[in-house]
Residue frames relative to the residue before (quaternion, step in Angstrom):
aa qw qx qy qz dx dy dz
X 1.0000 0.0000 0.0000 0.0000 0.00 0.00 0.00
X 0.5139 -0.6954 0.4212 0.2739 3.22 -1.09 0.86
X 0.6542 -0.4862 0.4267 0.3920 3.66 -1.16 0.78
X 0.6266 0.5377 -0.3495 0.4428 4.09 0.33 -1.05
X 0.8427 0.3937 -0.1700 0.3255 2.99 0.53 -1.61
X 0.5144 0.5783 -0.4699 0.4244 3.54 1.51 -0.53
X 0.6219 0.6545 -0.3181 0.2893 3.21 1.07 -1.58
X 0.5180 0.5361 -0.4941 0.4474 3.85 1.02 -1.83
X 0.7799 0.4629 -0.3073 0.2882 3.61 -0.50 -2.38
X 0.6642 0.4593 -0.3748 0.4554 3.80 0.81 0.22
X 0.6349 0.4475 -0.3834 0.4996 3.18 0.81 -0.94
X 0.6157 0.5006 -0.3828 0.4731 3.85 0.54 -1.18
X 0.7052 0.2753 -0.4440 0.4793 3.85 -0.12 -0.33
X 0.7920 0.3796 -0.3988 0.2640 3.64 0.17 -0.65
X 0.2703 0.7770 -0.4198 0.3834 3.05 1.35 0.23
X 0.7439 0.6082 -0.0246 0.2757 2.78 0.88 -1.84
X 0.7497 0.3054 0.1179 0.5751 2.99 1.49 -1.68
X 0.2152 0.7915 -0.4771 0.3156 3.87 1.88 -0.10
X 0.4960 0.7661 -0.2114 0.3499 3.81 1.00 -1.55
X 0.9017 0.1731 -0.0081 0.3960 2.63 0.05 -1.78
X 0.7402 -0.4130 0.3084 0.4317 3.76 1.15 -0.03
X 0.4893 0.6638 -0.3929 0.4069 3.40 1.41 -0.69
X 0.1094 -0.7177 0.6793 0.1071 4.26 -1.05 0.81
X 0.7606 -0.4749 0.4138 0.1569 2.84 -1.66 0.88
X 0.4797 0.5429 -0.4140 0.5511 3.82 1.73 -0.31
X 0.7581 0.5139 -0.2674 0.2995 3.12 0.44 -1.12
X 0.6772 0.4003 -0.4140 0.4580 3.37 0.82 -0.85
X 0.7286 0.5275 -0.3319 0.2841 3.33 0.97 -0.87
X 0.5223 0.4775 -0.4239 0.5652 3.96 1.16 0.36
X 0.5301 0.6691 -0.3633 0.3733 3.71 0.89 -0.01
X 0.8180 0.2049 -0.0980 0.5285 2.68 0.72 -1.91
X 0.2262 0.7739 -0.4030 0.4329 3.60 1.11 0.89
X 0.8178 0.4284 -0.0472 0.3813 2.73 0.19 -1.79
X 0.7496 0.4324 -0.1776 0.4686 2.99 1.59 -1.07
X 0.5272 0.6190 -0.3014 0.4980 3.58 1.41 -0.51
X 0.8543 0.1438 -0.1214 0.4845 3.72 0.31 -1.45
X 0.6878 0.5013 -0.3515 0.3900 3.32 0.71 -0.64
X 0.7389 0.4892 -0.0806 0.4564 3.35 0.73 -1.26
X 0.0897 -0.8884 0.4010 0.2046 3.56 1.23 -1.06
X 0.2065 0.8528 -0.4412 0.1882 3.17 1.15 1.28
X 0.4312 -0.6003 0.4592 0.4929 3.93 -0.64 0.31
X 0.8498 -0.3703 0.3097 0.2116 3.05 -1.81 0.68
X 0.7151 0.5316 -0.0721 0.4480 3.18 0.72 -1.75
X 0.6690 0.5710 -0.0945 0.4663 3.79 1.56 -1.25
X 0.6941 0.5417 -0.1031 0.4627 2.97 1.31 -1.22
X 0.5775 0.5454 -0.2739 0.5422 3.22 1.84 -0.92
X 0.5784 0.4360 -0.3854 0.5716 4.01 0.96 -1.47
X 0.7420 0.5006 -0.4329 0.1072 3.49 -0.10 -1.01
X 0.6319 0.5936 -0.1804 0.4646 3.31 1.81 -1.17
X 0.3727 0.6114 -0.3304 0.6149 3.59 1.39 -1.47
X 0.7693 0.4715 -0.1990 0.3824 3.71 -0.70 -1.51
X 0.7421 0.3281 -0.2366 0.5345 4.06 0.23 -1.45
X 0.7568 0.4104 -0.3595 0.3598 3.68 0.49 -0.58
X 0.2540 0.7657 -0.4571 0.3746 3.54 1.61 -0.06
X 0.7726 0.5487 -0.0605 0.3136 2.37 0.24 -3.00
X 0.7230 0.6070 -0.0808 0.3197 3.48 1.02 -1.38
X 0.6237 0.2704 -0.0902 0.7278 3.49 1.49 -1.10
X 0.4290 -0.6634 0.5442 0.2821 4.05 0.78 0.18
X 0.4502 0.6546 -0.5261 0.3034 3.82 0.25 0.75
X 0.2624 -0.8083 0.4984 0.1713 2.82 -0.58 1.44
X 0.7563 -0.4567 0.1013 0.4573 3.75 -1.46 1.09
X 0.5805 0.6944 -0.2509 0.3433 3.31 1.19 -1.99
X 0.7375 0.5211 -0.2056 0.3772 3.62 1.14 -1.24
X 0.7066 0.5893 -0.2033 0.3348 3.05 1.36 -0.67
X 0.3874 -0.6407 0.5726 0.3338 3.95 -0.13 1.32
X 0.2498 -0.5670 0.7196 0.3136 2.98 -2.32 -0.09
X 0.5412 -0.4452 0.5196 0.4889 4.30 -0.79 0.09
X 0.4379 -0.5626 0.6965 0.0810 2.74 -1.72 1.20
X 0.0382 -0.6598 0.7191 -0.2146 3.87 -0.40 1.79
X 0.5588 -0.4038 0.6934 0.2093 2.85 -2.51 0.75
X 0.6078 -0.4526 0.6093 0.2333 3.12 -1.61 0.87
X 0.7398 0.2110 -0.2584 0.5844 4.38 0.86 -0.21
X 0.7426 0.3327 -0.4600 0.3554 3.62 0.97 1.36
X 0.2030 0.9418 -0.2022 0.1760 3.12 1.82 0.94
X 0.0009 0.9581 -0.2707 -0.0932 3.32 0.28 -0.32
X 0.5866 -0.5305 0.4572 0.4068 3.85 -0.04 0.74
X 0.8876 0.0405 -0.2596 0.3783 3.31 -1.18 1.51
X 0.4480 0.7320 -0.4289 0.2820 3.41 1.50 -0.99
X 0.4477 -0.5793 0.6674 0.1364 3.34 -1.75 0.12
X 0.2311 0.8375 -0.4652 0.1694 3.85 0.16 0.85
X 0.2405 -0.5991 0.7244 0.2419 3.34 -1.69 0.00
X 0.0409 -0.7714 0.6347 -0.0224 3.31 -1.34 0.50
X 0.2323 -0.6171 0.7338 0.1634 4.09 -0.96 0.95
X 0.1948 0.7784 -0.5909 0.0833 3.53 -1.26 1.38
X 0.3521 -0.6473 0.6237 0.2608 3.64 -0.42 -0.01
X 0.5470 -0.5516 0.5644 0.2794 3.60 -1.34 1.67
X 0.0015 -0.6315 0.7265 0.2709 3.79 -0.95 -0.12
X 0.9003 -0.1452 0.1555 0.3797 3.57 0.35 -1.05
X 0.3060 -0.7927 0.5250 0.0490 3.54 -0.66 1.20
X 0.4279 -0.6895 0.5750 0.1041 3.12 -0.87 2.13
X 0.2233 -0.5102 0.6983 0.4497 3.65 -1.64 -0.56
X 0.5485 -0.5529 0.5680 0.2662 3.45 -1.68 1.05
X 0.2879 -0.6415 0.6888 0.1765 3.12 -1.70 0.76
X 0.7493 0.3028 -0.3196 0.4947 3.74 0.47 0.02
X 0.6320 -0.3572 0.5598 0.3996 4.01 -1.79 0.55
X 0.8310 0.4348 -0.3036 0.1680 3.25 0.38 -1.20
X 0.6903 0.5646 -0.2082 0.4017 3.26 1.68 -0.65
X 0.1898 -0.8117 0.4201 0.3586 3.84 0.06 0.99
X 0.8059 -0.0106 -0.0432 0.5904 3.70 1.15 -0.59
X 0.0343 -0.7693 0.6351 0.0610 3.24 -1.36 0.46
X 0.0649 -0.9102 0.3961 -0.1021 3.76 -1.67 0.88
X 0.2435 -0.7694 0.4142 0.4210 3.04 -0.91 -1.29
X 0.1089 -0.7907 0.5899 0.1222 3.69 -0.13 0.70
X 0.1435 -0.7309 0.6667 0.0264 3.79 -1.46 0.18
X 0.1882 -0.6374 0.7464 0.0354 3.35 -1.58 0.24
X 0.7543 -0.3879 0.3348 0.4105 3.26 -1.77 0.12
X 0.5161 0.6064 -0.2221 0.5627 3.81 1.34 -1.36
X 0.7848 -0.3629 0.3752 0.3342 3.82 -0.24 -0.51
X 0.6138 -0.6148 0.4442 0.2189 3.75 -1.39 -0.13
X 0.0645 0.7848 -0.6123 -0.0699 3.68 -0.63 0.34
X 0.5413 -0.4503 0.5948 0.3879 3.40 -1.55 -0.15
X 0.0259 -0.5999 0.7804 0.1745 3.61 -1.90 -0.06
X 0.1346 0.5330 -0.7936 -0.2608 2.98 -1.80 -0.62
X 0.4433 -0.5263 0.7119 0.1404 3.01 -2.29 0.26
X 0.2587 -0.6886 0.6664 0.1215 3.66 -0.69 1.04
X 0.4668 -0.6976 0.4553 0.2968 3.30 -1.11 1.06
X 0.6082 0.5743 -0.4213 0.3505 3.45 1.05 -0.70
X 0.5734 0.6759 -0.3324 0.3223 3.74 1.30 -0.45
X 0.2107 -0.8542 0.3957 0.2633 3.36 1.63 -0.21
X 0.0653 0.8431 -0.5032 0.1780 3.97 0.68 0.88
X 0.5324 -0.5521 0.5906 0.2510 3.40 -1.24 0.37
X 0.6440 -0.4629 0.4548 0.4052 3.58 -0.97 0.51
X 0.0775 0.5903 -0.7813 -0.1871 3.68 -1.02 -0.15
X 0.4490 -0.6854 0.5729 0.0211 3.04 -2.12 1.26
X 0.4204 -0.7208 0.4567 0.3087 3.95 -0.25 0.70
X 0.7631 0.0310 -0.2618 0.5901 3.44 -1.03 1.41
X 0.5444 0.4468 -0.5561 0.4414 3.78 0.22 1.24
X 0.4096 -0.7097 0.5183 0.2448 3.56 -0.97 1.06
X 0.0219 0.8226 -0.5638 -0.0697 4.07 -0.91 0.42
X 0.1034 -0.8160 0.4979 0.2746 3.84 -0.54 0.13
X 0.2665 -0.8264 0.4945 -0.0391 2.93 -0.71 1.61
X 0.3682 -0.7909 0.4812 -0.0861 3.07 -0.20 1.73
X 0.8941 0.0378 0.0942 0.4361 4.08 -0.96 0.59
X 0.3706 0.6915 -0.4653 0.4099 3.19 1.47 1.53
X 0.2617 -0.8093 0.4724 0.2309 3.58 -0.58 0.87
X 0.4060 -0.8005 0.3567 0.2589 3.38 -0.99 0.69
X 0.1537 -0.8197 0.5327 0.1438 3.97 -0.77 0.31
X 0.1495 -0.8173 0.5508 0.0788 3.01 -1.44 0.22
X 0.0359 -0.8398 0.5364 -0.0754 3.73 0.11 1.17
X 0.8116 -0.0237 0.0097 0.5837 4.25 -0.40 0.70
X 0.7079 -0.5496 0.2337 0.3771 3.34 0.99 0.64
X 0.4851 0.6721 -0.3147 0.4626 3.53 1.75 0.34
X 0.1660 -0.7810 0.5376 0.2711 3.63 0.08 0.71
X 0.0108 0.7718 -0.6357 0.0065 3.45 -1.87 0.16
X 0.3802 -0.6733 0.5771 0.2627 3.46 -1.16 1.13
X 0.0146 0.8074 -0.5635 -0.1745 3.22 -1.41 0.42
X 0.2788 -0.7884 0.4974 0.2308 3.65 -0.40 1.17
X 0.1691 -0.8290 0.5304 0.0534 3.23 -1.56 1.03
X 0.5868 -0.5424 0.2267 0.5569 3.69 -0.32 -0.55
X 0.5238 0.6219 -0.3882 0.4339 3.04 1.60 0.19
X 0.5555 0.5498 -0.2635 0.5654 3.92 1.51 -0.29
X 0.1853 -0.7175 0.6640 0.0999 2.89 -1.58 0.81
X 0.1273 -0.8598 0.4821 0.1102 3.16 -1.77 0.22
X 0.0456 0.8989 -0.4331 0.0491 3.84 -0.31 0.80
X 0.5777 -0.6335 0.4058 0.3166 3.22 -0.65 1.33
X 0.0583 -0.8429 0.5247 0.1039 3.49 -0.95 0.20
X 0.5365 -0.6491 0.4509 0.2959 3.28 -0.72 0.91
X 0.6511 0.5838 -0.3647 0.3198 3.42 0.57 -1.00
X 0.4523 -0.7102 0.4747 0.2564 3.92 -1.18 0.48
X 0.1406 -0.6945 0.6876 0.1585 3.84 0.19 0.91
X 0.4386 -0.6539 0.6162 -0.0172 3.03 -1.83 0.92
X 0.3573 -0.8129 0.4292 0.1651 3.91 0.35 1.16
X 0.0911 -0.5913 0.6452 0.4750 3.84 -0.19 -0.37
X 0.2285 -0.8381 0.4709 0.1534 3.11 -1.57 0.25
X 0.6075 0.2921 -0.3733 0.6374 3.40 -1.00 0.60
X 0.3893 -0.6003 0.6939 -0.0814 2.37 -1.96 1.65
X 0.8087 -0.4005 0.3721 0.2169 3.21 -1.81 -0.54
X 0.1807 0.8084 -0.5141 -0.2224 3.92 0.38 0.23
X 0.3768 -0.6512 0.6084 -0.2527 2.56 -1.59 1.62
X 0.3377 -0.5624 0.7500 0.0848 3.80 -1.35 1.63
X 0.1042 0.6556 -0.7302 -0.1620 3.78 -1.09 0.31
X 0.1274 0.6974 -0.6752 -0.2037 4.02 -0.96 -0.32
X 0.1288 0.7123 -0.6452 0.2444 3.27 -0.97 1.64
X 0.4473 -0.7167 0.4581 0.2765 3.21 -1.71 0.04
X 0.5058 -0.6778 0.4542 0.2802 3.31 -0.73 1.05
X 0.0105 0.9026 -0.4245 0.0706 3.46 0.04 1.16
X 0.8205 -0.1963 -0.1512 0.5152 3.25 1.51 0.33
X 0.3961 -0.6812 0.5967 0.1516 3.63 -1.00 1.29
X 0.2742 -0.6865 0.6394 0.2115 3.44 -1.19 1.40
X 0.6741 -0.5556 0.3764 0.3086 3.07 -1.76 0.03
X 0.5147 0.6348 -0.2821 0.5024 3.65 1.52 0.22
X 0.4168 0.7018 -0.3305 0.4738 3.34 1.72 0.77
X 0.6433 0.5261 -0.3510 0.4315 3.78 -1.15 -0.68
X 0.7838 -0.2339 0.4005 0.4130 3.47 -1.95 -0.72
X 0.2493 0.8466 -0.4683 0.0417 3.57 -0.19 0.73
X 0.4766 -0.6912 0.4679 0.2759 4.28 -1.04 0.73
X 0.1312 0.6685 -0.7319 0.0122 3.88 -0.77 0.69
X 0.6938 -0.5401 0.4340 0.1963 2.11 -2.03 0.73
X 0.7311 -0.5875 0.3215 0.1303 3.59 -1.08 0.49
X 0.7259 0.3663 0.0270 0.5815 2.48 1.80 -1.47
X 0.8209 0.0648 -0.0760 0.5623 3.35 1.12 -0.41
X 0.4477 -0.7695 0.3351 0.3085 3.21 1.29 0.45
X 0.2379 0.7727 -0.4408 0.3900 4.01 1.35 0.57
X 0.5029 -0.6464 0.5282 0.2241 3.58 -0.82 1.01
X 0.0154 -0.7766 0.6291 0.0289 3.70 -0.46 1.24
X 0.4945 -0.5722 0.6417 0.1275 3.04 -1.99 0.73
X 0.9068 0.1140 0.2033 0.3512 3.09 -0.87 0.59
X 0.3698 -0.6787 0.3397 0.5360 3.37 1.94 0.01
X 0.6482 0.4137 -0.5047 0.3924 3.67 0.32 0.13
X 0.0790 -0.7603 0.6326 0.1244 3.48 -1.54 0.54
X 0.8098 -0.3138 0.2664 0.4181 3.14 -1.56 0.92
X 0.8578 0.2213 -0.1287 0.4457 3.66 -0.19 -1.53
X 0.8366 0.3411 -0.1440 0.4038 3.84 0.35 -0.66
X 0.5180 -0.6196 0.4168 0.4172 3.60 1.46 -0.31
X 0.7735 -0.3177 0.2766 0.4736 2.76 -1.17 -1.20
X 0.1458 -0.8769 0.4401 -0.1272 3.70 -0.73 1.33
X 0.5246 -0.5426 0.4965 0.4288 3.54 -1.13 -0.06
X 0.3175 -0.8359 0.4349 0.1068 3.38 -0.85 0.43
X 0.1257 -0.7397 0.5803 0.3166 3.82 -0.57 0.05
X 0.4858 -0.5533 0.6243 0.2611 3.54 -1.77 -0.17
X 0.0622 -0.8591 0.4873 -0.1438 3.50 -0.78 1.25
X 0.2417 0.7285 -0.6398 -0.0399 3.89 -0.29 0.49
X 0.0477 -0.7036 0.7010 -0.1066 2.95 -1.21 1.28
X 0.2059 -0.8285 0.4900 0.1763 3.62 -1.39 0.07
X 0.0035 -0.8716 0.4901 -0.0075 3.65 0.12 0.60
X 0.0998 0.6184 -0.7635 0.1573 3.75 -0.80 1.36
X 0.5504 -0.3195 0.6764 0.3708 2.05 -2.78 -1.36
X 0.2870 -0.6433 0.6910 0.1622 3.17 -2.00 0.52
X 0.0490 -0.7467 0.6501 0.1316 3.44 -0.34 0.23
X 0.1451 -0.7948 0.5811 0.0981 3.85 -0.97 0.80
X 0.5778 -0.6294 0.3207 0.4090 3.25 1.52 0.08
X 0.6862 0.2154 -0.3804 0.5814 3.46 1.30 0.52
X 0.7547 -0.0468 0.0010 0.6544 3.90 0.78 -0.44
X 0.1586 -0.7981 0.5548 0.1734 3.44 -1.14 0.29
X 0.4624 -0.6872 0.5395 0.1511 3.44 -1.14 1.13
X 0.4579 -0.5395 0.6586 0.2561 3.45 -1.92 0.62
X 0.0742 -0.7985 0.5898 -0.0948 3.42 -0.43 1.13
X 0.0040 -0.7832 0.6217 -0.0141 3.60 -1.40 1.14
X 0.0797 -0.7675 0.6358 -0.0170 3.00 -0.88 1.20
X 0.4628 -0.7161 0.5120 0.1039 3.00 -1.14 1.94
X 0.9116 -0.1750 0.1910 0.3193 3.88 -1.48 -0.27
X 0.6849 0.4853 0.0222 0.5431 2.71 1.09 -2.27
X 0.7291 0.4320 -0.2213 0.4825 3.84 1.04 -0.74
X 0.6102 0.4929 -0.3402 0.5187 3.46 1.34 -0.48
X 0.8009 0.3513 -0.2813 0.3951 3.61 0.94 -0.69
X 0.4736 0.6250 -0.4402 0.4374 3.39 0.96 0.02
X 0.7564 0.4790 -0.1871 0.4043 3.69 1.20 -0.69
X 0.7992 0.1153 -0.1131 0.5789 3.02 0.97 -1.11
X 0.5902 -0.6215 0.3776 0.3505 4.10 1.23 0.20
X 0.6015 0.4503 -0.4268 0.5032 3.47 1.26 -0.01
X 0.1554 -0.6776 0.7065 0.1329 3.85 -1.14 0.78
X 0.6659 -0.4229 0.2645 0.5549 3.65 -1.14 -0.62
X 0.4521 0.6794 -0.4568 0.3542 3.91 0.82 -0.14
X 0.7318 0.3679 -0.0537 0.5712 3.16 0.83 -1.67
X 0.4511 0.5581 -0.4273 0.5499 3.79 0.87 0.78
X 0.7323 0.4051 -0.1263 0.5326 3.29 0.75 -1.73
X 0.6383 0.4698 -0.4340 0.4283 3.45 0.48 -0.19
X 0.6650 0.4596 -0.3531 0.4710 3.67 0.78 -1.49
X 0.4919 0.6124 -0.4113 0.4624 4.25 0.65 -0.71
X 0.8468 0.1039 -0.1820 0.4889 3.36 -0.15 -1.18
X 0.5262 0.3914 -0.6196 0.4313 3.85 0.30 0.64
X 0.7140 0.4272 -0.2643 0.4876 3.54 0.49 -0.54
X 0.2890 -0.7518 0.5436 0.2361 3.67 1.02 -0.22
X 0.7910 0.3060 -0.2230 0.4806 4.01 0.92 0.81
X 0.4005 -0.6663 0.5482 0.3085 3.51 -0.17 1.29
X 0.8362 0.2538 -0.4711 0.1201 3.63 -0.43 -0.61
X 0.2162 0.6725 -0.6374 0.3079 3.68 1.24 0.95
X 0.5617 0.7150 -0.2677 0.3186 3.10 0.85 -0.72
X 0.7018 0.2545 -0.1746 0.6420 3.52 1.49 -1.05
X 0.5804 0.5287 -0.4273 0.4484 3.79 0.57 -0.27
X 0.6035 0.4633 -0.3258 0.5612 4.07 1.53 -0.46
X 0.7071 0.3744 -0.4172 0.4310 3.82 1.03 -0.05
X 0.4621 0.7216 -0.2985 0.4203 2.97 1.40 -0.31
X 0.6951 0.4641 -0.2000 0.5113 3.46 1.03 -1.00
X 0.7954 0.3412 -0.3115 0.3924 3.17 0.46 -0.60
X 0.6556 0.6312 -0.0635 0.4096 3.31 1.40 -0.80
X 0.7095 0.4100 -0.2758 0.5024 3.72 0.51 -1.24
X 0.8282 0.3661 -0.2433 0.3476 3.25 -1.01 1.09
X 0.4527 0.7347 -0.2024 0.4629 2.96 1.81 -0.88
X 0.2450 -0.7381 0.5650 0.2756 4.30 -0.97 0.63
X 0.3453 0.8769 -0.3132 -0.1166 3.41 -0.68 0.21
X 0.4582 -0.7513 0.3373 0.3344 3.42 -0.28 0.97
X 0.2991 -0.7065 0.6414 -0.0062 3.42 -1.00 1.83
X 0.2079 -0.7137 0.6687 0.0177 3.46 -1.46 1.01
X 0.6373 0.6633 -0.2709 0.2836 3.26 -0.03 0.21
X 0.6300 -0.6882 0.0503 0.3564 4.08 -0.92 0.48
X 0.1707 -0.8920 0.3257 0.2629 3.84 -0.23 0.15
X 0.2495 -0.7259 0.6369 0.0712 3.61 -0.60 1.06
X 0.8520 -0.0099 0.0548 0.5206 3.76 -0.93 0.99
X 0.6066 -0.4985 0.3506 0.5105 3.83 -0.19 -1.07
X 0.3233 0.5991 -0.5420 0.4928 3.68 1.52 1.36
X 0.1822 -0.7485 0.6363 -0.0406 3.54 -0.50 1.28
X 0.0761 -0.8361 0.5429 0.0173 3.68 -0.80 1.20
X 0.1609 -0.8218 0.5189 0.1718 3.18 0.19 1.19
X 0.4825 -0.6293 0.6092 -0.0029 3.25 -1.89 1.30
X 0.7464 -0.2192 0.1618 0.6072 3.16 1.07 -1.60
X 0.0560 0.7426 -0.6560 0.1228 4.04 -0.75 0.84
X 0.0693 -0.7749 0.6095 -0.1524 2.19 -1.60 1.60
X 0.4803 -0.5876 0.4213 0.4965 4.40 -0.35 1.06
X 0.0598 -0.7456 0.6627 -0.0354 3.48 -1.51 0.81
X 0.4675 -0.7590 0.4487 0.0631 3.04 -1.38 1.08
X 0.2534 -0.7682 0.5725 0.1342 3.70 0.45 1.03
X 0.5246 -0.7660 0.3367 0.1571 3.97 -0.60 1.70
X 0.8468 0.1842 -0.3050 0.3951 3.47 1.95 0.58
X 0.3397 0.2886 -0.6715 0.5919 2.73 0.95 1.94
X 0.5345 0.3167 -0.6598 0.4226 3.66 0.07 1.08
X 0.6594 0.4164 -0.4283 0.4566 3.73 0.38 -0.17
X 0.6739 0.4650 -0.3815 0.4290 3.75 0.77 -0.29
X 0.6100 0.5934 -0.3109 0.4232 3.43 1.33 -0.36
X 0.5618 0.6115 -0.1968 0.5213 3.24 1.48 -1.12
X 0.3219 0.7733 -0.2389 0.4912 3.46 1.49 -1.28
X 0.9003 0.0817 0.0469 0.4250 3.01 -1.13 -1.78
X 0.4388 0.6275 -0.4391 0.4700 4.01 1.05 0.29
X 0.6995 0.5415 -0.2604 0.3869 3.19 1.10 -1.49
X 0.7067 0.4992 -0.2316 0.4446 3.24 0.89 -2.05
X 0.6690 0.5116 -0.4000 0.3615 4.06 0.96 -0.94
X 0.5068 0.4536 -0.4819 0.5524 4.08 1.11 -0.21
């Protein structure tokens, strides 16, 4: 094992255990003993120490912080706290998940999710929270916190600082599903939150703006991205802007004709997205319908066979 790396798995437990009296000699003859002498894996050697010094200083689990880490010093399996800032809130694909997202820091972006069994307060996009006794994962190389009932969370006054800018990025995929946060929609003025009924979450009842925006999946056939398509991108595709939104609403007396008409023109459709990616949120810049080169040859095809 490298020198750095012995060095990190020390610092990260004493971190932990600084509190309670525990020194940095100590952990390091532990995880000695266990690394070379013993030949335990890495990962074991950490629970095992994390675990005996519990047992040893009588701290019970509940008592026991995780290190406050950047979102770019995370690490599969770890135990951590982290100060981030919502960027964006997905819609779950499982019962089981109560929320899912992106959060960021100055250092970079990660996924979360929020198990429903964990019983959490809403978090709110572009509020900052410190999330305390979240374990980390890793699935296709993509890290991700996941909060349990064993995590905590707490709004935080403080202003977390995003890095910014993403990736720009060609995508050509198929829009394979439109969420239900899509169509002709009312935010709030003040905080620009999706209101009901004119009332929003944080301020009540409020003035409102008009918004058409589109939010799915692309699917390029190897991973598929959370894609948003602003005003200007929805009407270039399907000819409706926010005029031609407001008009179909009040003939129909119901904005969501409004999505069920992007829907039609749209779901299923390939199309090649320009624009910036953050994590596997894809801002589109500029998109346009595309023709995948064999249903041009099948078109050509049946052109041929109809002369």
């Amino acid at each position: 094992m490298a020198e750095d790396r012995f060095q990190a798995i020390v610092n990260e437990i004493y971190e932990r255990f600084k509190g309670y009296g525990v020194t940095k000699k100590e952990i390091e003859n532990r995880l000695k003993l266990l690394l070379f002498e013993f030949k335990v894996p890495e990962e074991e050697a950490r629970k095992t120490i994390i675990n005996g010094l519990r047992k040893s200083y009588n701290i019970a689990k509940v008592d026991l912080k995780s290190p406050i880490v950047k979102i770019s010093e995370i690490e599969p399996k770890q135990w951590v706290s982290l100060k981030c800032k919502v960027i964006q809130l997905w819609e779950p694909n499982s019962p089981t998940i109560a929320q899912t997202g992106l959060i960021g820091d100055e250092t970079g972006t990660a996924r979360f999710v929020v198990w429903s069994k964990a019983n959490k307060n809403k978090l709110e996009e572009g509020k900052s929270y410190l999330f305390e006794k979240v374990v980390v994962d890793e699935f296709m190389g993509i890290k991700s916190i996941k909060v349990t009932s064993a995590s905590d969370i707490k709004e935080i006054s403080e202003e977390i600082e995003v890095k910014e800018g993403g990736e720009e990025v060609e995508v050509i995929g198929a829009l394979v599903a439109i969420q239900q946060n899509s169509g002709l929609l009312q935010t709030c003025k003040s905080c620009g939150r999706v209101v009901k009924a004119g009332v929003c979450v944080e301020h009540g009842k409020v003035e409102v703006n008009e918004v058409l925006r589109l939010r799915g999946v692309l699917d390029d056939g190897e991973k598929t991205y959370d894609l948003t398509l602003k005003e200007e991108c929805v009407r270039s595709l399907t000819g409706i802007g926010i005029k031609e939104a407001r008009k179909l609403a009040e003939e129909h007396l119901d904005r969501s004709v409004v999505l069920l008409e992007l829907k039609k023109k749209l779901l299923g459709r390939y199309l090649r997205v320009n624009g910036e990616l953050r994590f596997r949120t894809l801002n589109a810049n500029k998109v346009e319908f595309y023709k995948p080169e064999i249903i041009k040859e099948v078109e050509k095809t049946l052109e041929e066979a109809g002369a």
